[in-house]
C-alpha positions as CSV (number, residue, x, y, z in Angstrom):
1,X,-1.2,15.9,-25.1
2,X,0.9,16.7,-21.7
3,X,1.5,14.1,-19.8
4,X,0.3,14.3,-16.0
5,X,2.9,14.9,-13.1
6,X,5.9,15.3,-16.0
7,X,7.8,18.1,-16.4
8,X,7.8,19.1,-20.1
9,X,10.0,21.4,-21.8
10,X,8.8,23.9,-24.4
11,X,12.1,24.5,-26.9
12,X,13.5,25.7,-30.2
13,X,16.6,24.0,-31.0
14,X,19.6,25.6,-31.2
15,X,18.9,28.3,-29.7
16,X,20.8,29.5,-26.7
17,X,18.4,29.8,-24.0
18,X,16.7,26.7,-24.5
19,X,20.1,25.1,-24.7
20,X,21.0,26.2,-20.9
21,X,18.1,24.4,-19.8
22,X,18.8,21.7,-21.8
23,X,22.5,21.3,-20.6
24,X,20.7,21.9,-16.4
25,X,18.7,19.0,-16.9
26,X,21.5,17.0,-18.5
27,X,24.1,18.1,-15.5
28,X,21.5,16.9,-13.1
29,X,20.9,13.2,-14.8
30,X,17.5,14.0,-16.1
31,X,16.9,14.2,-19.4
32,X,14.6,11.0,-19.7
33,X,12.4,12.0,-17.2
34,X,11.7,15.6,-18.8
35,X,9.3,15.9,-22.1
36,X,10.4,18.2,-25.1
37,X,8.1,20.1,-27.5
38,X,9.3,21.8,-30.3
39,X,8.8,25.2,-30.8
40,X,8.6,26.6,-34.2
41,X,10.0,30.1,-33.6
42,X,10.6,31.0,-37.6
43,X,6.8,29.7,-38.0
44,X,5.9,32.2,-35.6
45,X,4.5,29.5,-33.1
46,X,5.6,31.2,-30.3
47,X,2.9,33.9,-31.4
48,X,-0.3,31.9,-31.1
49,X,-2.5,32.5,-28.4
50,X,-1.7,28.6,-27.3
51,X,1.6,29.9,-26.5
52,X,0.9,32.9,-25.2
53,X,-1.3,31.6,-22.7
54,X,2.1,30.0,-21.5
55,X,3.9,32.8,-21.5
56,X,3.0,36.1,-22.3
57,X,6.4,37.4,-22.7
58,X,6.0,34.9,-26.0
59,X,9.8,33.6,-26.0
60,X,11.6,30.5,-25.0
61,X,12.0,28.0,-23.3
62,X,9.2,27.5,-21.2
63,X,8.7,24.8,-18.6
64,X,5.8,23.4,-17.1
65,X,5.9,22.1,-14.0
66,X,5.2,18.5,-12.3
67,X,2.5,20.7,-10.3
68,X,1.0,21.9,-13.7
69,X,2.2,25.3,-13.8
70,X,4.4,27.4,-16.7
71,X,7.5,28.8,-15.4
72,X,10.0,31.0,-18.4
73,X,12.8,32.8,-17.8
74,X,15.8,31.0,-18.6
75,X,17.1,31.6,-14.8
76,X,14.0,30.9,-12.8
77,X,13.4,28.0,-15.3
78,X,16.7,26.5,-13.8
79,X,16.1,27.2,-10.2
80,X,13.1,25.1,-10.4
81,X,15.4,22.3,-12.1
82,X,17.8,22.4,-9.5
83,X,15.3,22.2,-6.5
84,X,13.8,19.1,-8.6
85,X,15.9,17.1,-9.2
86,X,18.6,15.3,-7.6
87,X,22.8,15.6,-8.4
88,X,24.9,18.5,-8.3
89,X,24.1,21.9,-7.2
90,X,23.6,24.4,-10.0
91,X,22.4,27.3,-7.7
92,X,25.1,26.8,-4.5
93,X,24.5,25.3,-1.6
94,X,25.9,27.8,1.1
95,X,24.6,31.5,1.4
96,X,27.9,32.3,0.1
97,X,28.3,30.2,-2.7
98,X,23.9,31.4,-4.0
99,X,25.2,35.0,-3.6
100,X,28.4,34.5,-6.2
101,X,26.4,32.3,-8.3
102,X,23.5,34.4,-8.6
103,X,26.1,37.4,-9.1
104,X,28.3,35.7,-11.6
105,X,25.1,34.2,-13.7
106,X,23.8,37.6,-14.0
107,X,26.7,39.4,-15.3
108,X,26.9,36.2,-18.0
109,X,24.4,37.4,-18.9
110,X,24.3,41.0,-19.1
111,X,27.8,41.6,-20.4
112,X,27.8,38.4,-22.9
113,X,24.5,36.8,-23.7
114,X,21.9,39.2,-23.6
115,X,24.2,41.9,-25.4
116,X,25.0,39.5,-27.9
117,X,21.9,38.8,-28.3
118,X,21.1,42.5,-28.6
119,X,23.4,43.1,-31.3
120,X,22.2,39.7,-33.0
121,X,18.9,41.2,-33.1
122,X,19.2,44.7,-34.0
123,X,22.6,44.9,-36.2
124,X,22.3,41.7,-38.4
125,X,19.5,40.4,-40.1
126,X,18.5,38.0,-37.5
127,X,16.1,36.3,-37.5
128,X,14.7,37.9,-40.9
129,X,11.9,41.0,-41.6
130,X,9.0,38.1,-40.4
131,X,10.5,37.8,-36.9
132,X,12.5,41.5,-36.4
133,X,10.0,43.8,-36.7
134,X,12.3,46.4,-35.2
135,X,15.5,46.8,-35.4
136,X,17.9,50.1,-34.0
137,X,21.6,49.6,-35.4
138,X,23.2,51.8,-33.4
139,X,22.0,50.1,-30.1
140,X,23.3,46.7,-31.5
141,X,26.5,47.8,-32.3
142,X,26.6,49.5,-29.0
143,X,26.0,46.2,-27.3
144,X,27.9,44.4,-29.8
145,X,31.2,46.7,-27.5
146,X,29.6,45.5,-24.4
147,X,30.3,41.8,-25.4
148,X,33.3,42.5,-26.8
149,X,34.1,44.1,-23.1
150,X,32.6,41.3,-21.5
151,X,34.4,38.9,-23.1
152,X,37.8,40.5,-21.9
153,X,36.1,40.8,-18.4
154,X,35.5,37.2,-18.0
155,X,39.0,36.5,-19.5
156,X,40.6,38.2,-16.7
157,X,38.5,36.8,-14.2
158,X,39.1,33.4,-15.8
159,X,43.0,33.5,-15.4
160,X,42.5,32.5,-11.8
161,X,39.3,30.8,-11.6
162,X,38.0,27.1,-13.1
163,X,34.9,27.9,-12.7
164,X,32.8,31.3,-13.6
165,X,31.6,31.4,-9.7
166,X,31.8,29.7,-6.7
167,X,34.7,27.3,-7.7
168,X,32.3,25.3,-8.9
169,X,30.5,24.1,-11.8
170,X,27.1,26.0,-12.2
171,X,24.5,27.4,-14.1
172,X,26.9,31.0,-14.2
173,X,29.0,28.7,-16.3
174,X,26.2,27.2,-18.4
175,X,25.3,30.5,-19.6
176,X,28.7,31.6,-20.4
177,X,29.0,28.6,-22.0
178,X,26.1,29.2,-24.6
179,X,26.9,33.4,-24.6
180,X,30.1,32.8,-26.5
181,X,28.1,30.1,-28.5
182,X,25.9,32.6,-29.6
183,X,28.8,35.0,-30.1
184,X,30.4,33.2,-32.5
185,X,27.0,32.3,-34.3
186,X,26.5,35.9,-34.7
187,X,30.5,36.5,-36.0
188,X,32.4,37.8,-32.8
189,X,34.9,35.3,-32.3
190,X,36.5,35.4,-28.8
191,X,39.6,37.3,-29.7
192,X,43.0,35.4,-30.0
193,X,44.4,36.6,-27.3
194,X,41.9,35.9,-24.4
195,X,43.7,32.8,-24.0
196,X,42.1,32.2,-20.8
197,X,38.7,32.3,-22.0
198,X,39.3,30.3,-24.8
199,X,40.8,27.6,-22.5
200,X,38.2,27.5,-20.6
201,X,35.3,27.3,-23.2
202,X,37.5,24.1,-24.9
203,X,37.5,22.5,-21.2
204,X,34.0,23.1,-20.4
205,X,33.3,21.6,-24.3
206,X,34.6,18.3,-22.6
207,X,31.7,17.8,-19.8
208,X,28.9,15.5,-20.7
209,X,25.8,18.4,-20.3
210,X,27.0,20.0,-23.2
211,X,28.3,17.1,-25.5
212,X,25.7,15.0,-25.3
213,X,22.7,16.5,-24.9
């Protein structure tokens, strides 16, 4: 049962999205005062009506809210996170510094997480024949070239910045953070000589959000 007026987090662990909300709530102090339900993704329990009637989409996480409503989308999920709770700014707090964050966070994404993802999907076995019902090879691999690309984008970009946006720490970082995660789950290692990035990804290893979640 939900508990009233708490926020409650619907997860599958380990995987990457869930995890950026995970390591949100943890930069902003709050992980005792958020609930977690398990997910069952490889049991399909993210395709039962229940769940869909939380998110038609049918992935993860999803969040419902103190004021009893479902929020998903790993982006709009942390938005709500940061406007909730107290601490750090994961969003910016200037006009300036929401515009780079937003900027940065989305090409995170779209060169490194969701095109890993893409080629996770379509040019391995994934998640097995129960949960990829289709798969197109050639459109992985393609996107597998987009990560690699992205990786050597944000590498370069890295070489004079601490922090993905904003020169500060923020949820552009976050889901970096969990994109090369997911990379190297899926067997693209960030190559050798993006020292940079690598640098980077061993620093951001040391902060609390992501160790001890």
């Amino acid at each position: 049962m939900l508990s009233e007026n708490r926020i409650t987090l619907f997860e599958t662990t380990g995987f990457p999205n869930p995890a950026r909300i995970r390591a949100a709530i943890a930069e902003k102090s709050a992980l005792n005062d958020v609930d977690f339900v398990e997910i069952d993704v490889m049991n399909l329990e993210h395709r039962t009506d229940q769940f869909y009637a939380m998110n038609p989409m049918g992935t993860v996480p999803v969040l419902r809210t103190a004021e009893g409503e479902f929020i998903s989308e790993s982006t709009a999920i942390t938005e709500y996170i940061d406007a909730f709770f107290a601490g750090p700014s994961l969003t910016g707090t200037t006009p300036l510094e929401r515009g780079l964050i937003h900027m940065m966070q989305r090409r995170a994404e779209s060169m490194v997480l969701d095109a890993v993802a893409t080629y996770f999907h379509h040019a391995t076995q994934g998640l097995g024949p129960l949960i990829e019902k289709y798969q197109c090879s050639e459109w992985g691999n393609h996107q597998k070239q987009t990560a690699l690309t992205g990786l050597s984008y944000f590498n370069e970009h890295l070489n004079e910045h601490s922090f993905v946006a904003a020169d500060t720490f923020s949820m552009a970082d976050i889901t970096l953070f969990y994109g090369l995660a997911f990379a190297e789950f899926s067997g693209l290692n960030i190559p050798a000589e993006l020292t940079s990035l690598i640098a980077w990804r061993e620093e951001m290893a040391k902060r609390p959000c992501f160790s001890n979640q």
